[in-house]
C-alpha positions as CSV (number, residue, x, y, z in Angstrom):
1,X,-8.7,124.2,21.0
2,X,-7.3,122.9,17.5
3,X,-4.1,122.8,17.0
4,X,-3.0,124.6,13.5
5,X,-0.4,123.5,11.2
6,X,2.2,125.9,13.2
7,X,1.4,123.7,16.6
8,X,1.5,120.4,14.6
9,X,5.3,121.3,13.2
10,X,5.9,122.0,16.7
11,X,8.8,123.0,18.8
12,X,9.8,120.4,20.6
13,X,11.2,120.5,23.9
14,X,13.3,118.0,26.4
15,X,11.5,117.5,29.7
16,X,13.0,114.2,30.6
17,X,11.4,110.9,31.2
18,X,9.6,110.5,34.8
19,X,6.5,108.3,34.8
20,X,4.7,107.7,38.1
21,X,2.7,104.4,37.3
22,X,-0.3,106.6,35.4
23,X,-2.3,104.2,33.4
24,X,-4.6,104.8,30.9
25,X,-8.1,105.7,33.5
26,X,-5.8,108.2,34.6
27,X,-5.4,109.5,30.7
28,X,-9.5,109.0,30.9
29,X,-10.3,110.7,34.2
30,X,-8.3,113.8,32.7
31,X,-10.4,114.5,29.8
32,X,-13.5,113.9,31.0
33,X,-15.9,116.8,29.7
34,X,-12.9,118.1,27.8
35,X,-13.6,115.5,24.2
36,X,-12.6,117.3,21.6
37,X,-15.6,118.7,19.4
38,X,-13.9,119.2,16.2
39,X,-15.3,121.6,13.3
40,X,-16.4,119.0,10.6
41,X,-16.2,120.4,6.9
42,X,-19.5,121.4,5.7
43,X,-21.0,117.9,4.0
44,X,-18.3,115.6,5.6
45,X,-19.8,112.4,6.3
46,X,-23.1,112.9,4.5
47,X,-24.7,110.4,3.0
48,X,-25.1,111.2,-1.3
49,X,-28.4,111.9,-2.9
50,X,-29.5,108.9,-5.5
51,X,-31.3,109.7,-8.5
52,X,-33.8,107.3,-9.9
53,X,-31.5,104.8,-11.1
54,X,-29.4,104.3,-8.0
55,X,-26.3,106.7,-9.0
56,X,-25.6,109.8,-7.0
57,X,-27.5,112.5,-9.2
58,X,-24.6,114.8,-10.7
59,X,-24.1,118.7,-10.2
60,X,-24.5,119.8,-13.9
61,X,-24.7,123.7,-12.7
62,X,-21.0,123.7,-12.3
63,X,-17.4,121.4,-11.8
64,X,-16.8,120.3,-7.7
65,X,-13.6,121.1,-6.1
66,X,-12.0,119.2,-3.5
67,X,-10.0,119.8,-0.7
68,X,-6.8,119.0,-1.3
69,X,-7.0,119.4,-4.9
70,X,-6.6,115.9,-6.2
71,X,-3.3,117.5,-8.3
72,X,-2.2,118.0,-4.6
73,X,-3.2,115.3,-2.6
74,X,0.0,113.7,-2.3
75,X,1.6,116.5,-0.9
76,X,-1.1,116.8,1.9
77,X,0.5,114.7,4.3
78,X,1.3,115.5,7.9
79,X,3.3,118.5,8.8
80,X,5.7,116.6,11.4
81,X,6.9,114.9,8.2
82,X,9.2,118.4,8.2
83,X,9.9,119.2,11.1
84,X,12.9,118.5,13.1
85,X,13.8,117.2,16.8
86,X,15.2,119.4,19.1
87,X,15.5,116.7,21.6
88,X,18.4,115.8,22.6
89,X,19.9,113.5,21.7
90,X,18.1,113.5,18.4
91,X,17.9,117.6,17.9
92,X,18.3,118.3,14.2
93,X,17.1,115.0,12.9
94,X,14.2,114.6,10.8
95,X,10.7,113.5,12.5
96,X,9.6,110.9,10.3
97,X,12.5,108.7,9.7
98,X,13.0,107.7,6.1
99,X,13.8,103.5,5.3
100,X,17.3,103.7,5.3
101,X,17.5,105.0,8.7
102,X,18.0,103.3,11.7
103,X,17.6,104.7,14.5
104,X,14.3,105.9,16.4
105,X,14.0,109.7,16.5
106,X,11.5,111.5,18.7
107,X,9.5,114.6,18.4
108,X,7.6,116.2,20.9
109,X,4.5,118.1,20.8
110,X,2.8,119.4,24.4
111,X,1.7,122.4,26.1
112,X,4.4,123.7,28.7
113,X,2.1,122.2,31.5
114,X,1.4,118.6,30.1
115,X,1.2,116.3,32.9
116,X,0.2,113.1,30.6
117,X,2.1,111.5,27.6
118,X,1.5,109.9,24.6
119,X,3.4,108.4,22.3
120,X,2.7,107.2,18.5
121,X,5.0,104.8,17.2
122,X,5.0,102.4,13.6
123,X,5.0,103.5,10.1
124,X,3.5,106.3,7.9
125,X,0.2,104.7,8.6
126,X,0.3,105.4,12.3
127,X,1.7,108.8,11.0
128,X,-1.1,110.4,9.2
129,X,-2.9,110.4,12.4
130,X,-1.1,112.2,14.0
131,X,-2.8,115.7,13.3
132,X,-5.9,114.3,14.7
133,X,-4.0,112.8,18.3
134,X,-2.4,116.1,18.6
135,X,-5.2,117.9,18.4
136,X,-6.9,115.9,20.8
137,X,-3.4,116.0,23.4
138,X,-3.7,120.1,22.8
139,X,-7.4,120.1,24.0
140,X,-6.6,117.6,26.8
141,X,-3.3,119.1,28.0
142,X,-1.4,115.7,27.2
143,X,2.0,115.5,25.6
144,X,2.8,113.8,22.4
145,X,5.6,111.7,21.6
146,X,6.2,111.1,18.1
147,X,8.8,108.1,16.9
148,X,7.5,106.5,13.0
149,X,9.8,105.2,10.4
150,X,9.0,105.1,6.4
151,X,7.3,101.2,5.7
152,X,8.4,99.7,9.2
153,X,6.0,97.6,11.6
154,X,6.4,99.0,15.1
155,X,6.7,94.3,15.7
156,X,9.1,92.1,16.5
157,X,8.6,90.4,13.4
158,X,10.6,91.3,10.7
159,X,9.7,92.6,7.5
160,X,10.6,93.2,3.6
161,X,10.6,95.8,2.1
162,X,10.6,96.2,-2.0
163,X,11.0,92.0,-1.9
164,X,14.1,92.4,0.2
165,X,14.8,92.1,3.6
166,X,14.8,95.4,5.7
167,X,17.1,95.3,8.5
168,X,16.9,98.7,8.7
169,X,13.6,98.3,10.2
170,X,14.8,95.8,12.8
171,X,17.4,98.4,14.0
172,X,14.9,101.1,14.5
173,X,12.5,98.7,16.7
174,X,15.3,98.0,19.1
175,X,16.1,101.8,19.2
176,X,12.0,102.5,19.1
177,X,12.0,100.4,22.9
178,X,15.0,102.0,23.9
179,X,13.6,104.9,23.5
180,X,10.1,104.2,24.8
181,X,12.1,103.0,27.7
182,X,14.0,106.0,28.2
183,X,11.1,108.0,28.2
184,X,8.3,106.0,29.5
185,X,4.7,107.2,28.1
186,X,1.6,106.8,29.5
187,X,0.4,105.1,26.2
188,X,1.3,103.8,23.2
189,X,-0.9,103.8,20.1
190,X,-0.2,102.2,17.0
191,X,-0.4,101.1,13.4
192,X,0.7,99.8,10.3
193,X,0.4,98.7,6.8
194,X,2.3,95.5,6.3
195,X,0.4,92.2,7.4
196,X,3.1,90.0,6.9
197,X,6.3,89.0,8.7
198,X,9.0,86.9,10.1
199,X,10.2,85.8,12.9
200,X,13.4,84.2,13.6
201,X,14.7,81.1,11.9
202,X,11.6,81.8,9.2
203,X,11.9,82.3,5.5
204,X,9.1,82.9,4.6
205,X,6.6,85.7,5.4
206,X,2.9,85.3,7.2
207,X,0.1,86.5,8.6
208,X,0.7,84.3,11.5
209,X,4.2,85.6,12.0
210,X,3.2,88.8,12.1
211,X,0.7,88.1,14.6
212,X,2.8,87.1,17.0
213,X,5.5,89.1,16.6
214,X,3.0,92.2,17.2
215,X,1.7,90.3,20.4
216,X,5.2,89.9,21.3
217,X,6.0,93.4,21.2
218,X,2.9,95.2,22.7
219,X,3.8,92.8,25.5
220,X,6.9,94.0,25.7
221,X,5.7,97.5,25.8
222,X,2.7,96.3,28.3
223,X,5.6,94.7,30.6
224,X,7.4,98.5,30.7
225,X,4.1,99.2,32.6
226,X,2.8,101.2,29.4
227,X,-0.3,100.2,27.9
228,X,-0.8,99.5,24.3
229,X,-3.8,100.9,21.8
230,X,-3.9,99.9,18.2
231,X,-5.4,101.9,15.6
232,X,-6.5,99.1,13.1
233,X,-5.6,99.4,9.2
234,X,-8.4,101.3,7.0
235,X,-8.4,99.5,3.6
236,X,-6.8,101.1,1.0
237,X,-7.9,100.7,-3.2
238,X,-7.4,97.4,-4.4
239,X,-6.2,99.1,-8.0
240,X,-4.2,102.6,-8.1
241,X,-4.9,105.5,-6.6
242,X,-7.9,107.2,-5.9
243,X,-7.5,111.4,-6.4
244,X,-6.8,110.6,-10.2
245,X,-10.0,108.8,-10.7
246,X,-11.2,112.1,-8.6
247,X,-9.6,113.9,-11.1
248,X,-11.6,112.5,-13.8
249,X,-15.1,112.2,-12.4
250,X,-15.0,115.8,-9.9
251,X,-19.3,115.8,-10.5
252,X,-19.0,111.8,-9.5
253,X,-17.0,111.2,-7.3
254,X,-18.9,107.7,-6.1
255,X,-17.0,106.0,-8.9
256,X,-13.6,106.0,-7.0
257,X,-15.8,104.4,-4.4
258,X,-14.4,101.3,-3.7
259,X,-15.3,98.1,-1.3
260,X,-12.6,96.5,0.8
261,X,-11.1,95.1,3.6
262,X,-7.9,95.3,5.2
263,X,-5.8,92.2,6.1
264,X,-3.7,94.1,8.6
265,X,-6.7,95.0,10.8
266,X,-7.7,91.3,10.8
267,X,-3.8,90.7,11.9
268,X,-4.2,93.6,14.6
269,X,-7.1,92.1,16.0
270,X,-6.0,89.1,16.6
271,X,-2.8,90.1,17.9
272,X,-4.7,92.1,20.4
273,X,-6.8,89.2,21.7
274,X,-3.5,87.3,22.2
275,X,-1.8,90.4,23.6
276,X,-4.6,91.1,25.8
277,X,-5.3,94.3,27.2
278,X,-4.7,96.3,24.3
279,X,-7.3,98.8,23.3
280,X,-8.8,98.8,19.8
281,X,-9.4,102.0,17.4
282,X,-11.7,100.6,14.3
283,X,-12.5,103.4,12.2
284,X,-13.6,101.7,9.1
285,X,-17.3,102.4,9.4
286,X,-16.3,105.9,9.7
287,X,-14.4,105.8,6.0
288,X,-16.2,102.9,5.0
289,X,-19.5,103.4,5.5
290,X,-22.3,100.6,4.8
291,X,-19.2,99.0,3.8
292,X,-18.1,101.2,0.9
293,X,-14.9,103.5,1.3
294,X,-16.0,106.8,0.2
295,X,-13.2,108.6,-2.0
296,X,-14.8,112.1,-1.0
297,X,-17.0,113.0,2.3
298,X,-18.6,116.9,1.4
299,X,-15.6,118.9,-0.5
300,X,-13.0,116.9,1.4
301,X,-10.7,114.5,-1.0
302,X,-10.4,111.2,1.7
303,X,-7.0,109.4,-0.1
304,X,-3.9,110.8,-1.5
305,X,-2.0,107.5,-2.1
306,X,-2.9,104.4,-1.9
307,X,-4.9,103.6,1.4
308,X,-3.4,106.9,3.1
309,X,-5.5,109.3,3.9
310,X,-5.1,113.2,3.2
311,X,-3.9,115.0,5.9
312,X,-7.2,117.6,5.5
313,X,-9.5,114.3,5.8
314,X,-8.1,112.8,9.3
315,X,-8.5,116.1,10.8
316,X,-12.3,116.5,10.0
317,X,-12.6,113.3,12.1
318,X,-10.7,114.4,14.9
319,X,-13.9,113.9,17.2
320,X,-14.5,110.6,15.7
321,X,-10.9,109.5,17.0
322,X,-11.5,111.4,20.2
323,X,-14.8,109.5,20.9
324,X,-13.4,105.7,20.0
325,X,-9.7,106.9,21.7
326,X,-12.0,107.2,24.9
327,X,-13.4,103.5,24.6
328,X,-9.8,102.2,24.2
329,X,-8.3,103.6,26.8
330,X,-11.0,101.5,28.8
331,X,-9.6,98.6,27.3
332,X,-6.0,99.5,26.9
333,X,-4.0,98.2,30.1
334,X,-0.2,97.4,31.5
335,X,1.2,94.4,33.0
């Protein structure tokens, strides 16, 4: 069962915070046989025709359209982004917290007889997956929890923001545990774009801070008796953005191709290793295939800006998520 744009807006409900000790085999066990199959568009994840000289050969019979449009991508971004909590005691605040506030709100997405919880919780980058994990909860009869905050690292390192310091995002991570605390999921998954921080005393930002202070926190969460899966950062363009060069080339779309890493999932990774027992999500083959981040799979437009990706894209790879969210969880475990 997919959850449509309606479900994903959600009314959200309060059903208090009781956990019983479920881990994440318990999260597994649930949704065995129930993996979410979900409707690919036609073409997604195809690999091009080459012509003779290497290049993709070129419809000439007639212009390609995308979906989104690329003069819409950048308002293709997840629904919750609008919607509002009706929990108290955040009812009436907006889902996705913007970077001046500071405190944690939470959303709630579940079916009336959800008897697991999880929750999402970091930046915009852990946000535009969102329509994919709640598709998956509807088909599993999870709840979702939803608590993400404009260009704030879900880490007890600090961060800047604009070349400034950003202790707005420090507030919202105490209120984040507070609130994870209150509430108590099942899991926690995560992501983020920054790969840089600092920890107390520090002045200066790096990767090493940040990798500790993510550590840090996911054994903070692990210590709550919730386990911790990260989603690792999918490389973004390393110039501009992509649906312009879309834009410009609809019949060849391989030139906004681009090949690229992400220094944030190196970060993640190693955070995880000194964390232990946190369950990794790597879906960079999937938009990266053979190494090369596709700006297009079939009709679908992948990016709206910079290394986000459009809100129509993440959910044609809902069963991708499904499938490598199963392998985590194996993983993923408290303290």
């Amino acid at each position: 069962m997919a959850a449509s744009d309606a479900t994903e807006r959600g009314t959200v409900r309060h059903r208090g915070g009781v956990r019983s000790g479920t881990l994440p085999r318990r999260l597994l066990t649930a949704c065995v046989g129930l993996a979410l199959a979900a409707p690919l568009a036609a073409g997604a994840g195809a690999a091009p025709s080459f012509a003779a000289t290497g290049e993709p050969a070129a419809d000439a019979a007639a212009t390609r359209t995308y979906r989104p449009t690329p003069a819409r991508a950048t308002q293709d971004y997840p629904r919750y982004y609008d919607a509002r909590s009706t929990l108290a005691p955040w009812a009436g605040r907006r889902c996705h917290a913007d970077a001046a506030s500071t405190r944690a709100v939470v959303c709630e997405f579940a079916t009336t007889t959800a008897r697991h919880t999880i929750a999402l919780v970091g930046d915009s980058k852990m946000g535009m997956y969102a329509p994919a994990l709640i598709r998956i909860a509807q088909a599993r009869g999870w709840r979702v929890l939803i608590m993400t905050k404009s260009a704030c690292s879900f880490s007890d390192a600090s961060i800047d923001r604009s070349g400034a310091a950003y202790p707005a995002c420090d507030t919202w991570n105490r209120s984040a545990l507070k609130a994870l605390e209150r509430h108590q999921p099942d899991l926690v998954v995560t992501n983020q774009y920054m790969s840089v921080g600092r920890l107390p005393g520090q002045t200066r930002a790096t990767e090493t801070a940040m990798e500790q202070g993510l550590a840090s926190r996911w054994r903070t969460v692990q210590e709550m008796g919730i386990p911790v899966v990260v989603v690792l950062d999918n490389p973004g363009p390393p110039t501009g953005d992509v649906y312009p060069c879309v834009a410009k080339n609809p019949n060849r779309p391989w030139r906004c191709s681009f090949s690229a890493t992400s220094a944030t999932a190196a970060v993640q990774q190693r955070a995880a290793a000194r964390a232990g027992g946190v369950g990794i999500i790597n879906l960079r083959p999937t938009l990266c295939p053979g190494g090369v981040c596709r700006a297009v799979f079939g009709d679908v437009l992948a990016y709206r800006q910079g290394s986000h990706l459009t809100n129509t894209y993440v959910k044609t790879i809902t069963s991708t998520i499904s499938s490598k969210l199963d392998v985590a969880l194996r993983d993923a475990r408290a303290r």
